[in-house]
C-alpha positions in Angstrom: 76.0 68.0 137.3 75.9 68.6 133.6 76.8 71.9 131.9 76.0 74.2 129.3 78.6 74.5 126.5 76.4 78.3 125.8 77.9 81.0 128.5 79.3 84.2 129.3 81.8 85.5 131.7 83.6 88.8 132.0 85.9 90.5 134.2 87.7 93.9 134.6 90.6 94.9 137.2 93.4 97.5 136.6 96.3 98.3 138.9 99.1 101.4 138.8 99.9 100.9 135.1 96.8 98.9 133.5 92.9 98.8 132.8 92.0 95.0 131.8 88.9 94.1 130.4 88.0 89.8 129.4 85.0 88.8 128.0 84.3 85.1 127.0 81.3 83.9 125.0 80.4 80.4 124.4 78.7 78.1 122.4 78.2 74.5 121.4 80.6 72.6 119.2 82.1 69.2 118.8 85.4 70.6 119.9 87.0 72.9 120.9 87.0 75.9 118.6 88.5 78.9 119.9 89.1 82.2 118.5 90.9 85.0 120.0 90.9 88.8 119.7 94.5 89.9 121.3 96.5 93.3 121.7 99.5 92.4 118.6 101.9 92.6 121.8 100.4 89.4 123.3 99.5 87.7 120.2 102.0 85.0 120.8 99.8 84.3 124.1 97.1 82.5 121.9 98.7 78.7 122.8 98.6 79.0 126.0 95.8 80.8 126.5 94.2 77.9 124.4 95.8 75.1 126.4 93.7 77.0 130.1 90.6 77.3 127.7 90.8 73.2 127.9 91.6 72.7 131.1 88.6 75.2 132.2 85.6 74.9 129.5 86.5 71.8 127.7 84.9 71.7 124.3 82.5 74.8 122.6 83.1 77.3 119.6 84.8 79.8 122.6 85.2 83.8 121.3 87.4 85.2 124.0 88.6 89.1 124.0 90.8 91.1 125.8 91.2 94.8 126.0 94.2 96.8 127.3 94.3 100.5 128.5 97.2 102.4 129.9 96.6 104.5 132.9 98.1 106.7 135.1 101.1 108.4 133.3 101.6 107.3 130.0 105.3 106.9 128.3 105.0 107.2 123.9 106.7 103.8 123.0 108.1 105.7 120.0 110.6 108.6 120.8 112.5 110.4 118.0 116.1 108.9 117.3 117.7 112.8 117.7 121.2 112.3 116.4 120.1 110.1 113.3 117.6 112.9 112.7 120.1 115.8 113.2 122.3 113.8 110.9 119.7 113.5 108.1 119.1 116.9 108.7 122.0 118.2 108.1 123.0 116.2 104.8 119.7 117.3 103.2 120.3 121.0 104.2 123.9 120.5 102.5 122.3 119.3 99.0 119.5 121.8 99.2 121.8 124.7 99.3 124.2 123.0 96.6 121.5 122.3 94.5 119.3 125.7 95.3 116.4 124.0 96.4 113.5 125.2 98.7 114.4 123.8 102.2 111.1 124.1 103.4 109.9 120.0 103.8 113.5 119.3 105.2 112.7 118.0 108.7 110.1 116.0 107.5 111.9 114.4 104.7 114.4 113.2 107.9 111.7 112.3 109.7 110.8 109.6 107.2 114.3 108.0 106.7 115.3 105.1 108.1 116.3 104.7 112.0 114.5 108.2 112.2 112.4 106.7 115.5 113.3 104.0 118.6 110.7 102.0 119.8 110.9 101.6 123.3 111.0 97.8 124.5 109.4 96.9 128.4 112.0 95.0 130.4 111.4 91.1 130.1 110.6 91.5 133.8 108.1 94.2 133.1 105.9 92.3 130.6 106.3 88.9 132.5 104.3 91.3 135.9 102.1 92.8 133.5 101.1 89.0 131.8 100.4 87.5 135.4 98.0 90.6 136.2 96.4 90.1 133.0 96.1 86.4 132.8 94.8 86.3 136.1 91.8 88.6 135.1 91.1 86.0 132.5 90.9 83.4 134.8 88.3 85.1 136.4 86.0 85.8 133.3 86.8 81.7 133.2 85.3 81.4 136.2 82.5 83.4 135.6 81.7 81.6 132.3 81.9 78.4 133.5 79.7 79.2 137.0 76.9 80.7 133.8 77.2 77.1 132.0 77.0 75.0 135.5 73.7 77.8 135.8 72.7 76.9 132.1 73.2 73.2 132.6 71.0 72.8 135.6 68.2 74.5 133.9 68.8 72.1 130.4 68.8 69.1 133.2 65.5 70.0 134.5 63.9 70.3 130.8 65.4 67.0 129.8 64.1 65.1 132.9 60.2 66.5 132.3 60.7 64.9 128.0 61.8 62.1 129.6 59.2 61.6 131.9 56.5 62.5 129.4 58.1 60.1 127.5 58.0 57.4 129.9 54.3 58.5 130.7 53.0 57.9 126.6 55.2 54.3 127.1 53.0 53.3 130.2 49.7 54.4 127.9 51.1 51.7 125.5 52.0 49.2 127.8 48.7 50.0 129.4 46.9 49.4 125.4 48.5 46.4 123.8 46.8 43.5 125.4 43.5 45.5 124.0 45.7 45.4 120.5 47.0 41.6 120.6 43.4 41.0 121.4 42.3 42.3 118.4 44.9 41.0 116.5 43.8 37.6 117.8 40.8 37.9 116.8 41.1 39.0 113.3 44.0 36.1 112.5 41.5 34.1 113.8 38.8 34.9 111.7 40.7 34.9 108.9 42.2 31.3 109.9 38.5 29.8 109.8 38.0 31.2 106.1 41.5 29.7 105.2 40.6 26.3 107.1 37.6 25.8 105.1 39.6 26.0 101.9 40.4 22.2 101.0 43.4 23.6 99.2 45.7 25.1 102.0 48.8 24.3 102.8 49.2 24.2 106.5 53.1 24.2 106.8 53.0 27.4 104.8 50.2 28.8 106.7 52.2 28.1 109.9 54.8 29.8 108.4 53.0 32.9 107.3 51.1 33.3 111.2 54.5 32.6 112.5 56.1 35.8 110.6 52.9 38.0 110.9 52.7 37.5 115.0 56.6 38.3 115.9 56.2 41.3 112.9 53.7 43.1 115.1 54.7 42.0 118.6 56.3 45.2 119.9 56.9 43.4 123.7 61.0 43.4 123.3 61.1 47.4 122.0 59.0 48.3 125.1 61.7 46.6 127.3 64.6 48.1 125.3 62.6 51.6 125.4 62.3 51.3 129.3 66.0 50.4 129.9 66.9 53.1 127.8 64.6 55.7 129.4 66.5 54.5 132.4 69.9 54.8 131.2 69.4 58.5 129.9 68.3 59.8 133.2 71.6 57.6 135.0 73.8 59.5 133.1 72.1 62.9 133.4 72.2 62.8 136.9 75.5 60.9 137.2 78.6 62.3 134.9 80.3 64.7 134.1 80.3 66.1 130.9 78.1 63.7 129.2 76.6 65.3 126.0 78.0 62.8 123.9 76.6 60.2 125.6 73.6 61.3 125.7 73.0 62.1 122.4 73.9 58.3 121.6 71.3 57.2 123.8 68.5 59.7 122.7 69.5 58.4 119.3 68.2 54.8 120.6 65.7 56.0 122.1 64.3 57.0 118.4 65.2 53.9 117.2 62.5 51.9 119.6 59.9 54.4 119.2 60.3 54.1 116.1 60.0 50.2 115.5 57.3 50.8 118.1 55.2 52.8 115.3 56.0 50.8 112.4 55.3 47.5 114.1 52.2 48.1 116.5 50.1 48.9 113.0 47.0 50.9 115.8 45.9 53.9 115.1 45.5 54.6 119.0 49.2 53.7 120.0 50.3 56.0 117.0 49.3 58.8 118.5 51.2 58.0 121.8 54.2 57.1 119.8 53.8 61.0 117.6 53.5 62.8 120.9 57.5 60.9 122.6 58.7 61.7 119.1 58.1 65.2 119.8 59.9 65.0 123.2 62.4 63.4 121.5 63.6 66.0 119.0 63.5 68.6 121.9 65.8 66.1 123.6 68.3 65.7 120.7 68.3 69.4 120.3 69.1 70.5 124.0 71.9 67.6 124.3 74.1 69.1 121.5 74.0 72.4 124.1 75.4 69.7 126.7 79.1 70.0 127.9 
């Protein structure tokens, strides 16, 4: 089953002390190219949140966000360090009344010293319980976005299979012409050979030469096989891997090359048209594959 490297999964759940929100968009990309946007108190979270982003989704330019919000009673994280304060304080009110100064901005001028506040650290225990909760609500958007790209991919499977059989169909129209086009062919060397036979002055080993060359130039029989096998091989590995974008995109490219010799070397105006129209179905091939996990 193939897969979609475009998605989008999200997933909220909150508990006595949090409010979690994920969201995870996707989309295609060589690698994988991952860009997170973290609370600062779990940005050092990025690696391994990286290293389940490859493990889950593989490749794709991934955006994943996460949102935090404190319920229930909230505890500031920031208190007021009273004794430093009081300290300050007290020092100031000493040089303001030595100097005769207003005292009016005094507790505010402590607040701004140094070691004026604490910052309250969570236990090690704390975070690591809040982490788990939070980490499995990310694997759940995970979930979600890949179950959207195994969604995506069938859909892109379905779309490649009908330019693949429309390209198949415009290769059975030419198998179906040439013998009407070697005929042709036939008949104009041939008519062109009597004119040269009646010239006294021709040289036949270079004539044999020339006939040789000009028959295997427009003989197209070996890029129809090739064409075939390939046709074959895209719609193997469409149905029959896992995660085959890659591959695919190799094949669709050699796909283009025999439809291409196909045009330049039939020289008919009728199997021209046929070989326009599985040029079309080819770039709409190239361009879904690239969305191809």
């Amino acid at each position: 089953m193939i897969k979609s490297m475009t998605g989008f999964g999200a997933a909220r759940a909150s508990n006595d002390a949090l409010a979690v929100t994920v969201e995870i968009r996707t989309l295609n990309s060589k690698s994988l190219d991952a860009s997170f946007r973290l609370p600062r108190q779990y940005s050092d979270k990025e690696l391994e949140l990286r290293t389940l982003l490859t493990q889950t989704l593989e490749r794709g330019k991934i955006n994943l966000s996460l949102e935090l919000q404190q319920v229930g009673e909230v505890k500031p994280k920031v208190s007021v360090n009273q004794p430093i304060v009081k300290a300050y304080y007290q020092q100031l009110k000493e040089v303001a009344e030595t100097l005769g100064a207003d005292q009016g901005d005094l507790l505010r001028l402590a607040l701004q010293l140094p070691e004026a506040y604490l910052t309250e650290t969570g236990s090690d225990e704390t975070t690591a319980g809040e982490w788990t909760f939070i980490r499995g609500v990310i694997e759940e958007a995970l979930r979600s976005c890949a179950e959207f790209r195994a969604k995506e991919g069938q859909e892109l499977a379905v779309n490649l299979a009908g330019y693949i059989t429309r390209i198949t169909k415009n290769l059975k129209e030419i198998e179906a012409h040439d013998p009407e086009r070697v005929l042709k062919i036939r008949e104009r060397i041939t008519g062109h050979l009597q004119e040269v036979l009646t010239n006294e002055h021709f040289d036949r080993n270079r004539l044999e030469q020339e006939m040789i060359y000009y028959i295997e130039k427009l003989d197209i029989s070996e890029e129809k096989v090739r064409l075939r096998l390939h046709l074959d091989h895209f719609m193997e590995v469409l149905h029959g891997e896992e995660a085959p974008g890659k591959k695919l995109n190799f094949i669709a490219q050699e796909i283009g090359r025999e439809i291409n010799t196909i045009g330049s070397k039939a020289n008919d105006a009728i199997i021209q048209r046929y070989v326009i129209d599985m040029k079309e179905e080819l770039e709409k091939i190239k361009e879904q594959s690239l969305n191809i996990l």
